[in-house]
N, C-alpha and C positions, 0 to 999 in steps of 0.2 A: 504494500500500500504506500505511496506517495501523500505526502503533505504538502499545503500551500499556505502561507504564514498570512491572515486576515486579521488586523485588527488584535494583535496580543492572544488569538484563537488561533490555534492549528487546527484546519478542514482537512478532512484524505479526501483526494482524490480517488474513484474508484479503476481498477483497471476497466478495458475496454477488450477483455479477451474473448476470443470465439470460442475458445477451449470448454468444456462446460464439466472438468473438475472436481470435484465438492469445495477444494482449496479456494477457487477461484470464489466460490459462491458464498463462501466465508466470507472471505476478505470483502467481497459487494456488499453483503449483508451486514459488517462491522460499520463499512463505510456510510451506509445507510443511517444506521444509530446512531451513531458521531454526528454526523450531517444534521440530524432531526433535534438530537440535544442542543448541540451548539446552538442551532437556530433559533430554540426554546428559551435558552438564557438569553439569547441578545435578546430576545421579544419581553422577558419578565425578570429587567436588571432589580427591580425591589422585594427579589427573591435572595439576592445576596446579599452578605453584610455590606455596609460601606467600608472602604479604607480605612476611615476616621471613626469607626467605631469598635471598640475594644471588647476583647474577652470577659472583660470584666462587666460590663456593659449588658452582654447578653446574660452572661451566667445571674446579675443582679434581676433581673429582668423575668430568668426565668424562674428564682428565687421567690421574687413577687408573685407572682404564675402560681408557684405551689400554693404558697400559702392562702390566696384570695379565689381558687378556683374550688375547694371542700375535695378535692379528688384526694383519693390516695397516692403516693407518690408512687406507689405499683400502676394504677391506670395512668399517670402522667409518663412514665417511662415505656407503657405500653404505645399509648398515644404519639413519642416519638420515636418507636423502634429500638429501643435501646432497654438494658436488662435493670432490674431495679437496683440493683448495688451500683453500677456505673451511671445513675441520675444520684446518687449519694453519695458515692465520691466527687462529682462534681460540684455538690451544692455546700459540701461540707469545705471543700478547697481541697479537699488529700489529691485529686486530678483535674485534670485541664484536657475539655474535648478538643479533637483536632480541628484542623483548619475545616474540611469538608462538612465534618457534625455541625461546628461551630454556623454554617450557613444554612443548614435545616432548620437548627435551633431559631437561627435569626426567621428564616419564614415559617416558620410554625408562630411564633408567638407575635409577628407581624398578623398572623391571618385571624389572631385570636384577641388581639387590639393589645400588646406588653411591647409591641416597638413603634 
């Protein structure tokens, strides 16, 4: 698969082979997914964090979250996919979610009104 540098996004290019593969049909089909994501995020940048907003920020945020939603923090960590010791380690500070989570986080509690 070939890449083409867009905007701080790398797009693949899909090959254009007659061969029919399975290899090939892979690689078309990754290129596919790449192609539909990426498109997705440029269409809904208020799905990331901003630059300017910090770890600390979300995790405060999502802190708030718990506590003013009555959920258990077992269905809040259902709710974000993630297992319930690992929304505890975060909330308590013992861990720091990564960069990736850390932008779920941000749209999750953007679509629930905490950003």
């Amino acid at each position: 698969m070939r890449s083409l540098l867009s905007q701080h996004i790398t797009t693949p290019v899909a090959f254009n082979e007659t061969c029919c593969s399975r290899r090939f049909q892979l690689w078309d089909r990754q290129a596919l997914i790449i192609t539909n994501l990426t498109a997705l995020a440029r269409s809904h940048p208020a799905a990331l964090p901003s630059p300017s907003m910090s770890a600390e920020e979300v995790l405060k945020s999502l802190e708030r979250y718990t506590e003013e939603s009555g959920e258990s923090d077992h269905e809040t960590a259902t709710k974000l996919g993630v297992k319930g010791s690992t929304l505890t380690g975060w909330l308590s500070g013992r861990d720091r979610p990564q960069r990736s989570m850390l932008a779920r986080l941000a749209g999750f509690l953007r679509r629930v009104g905490y950003l």
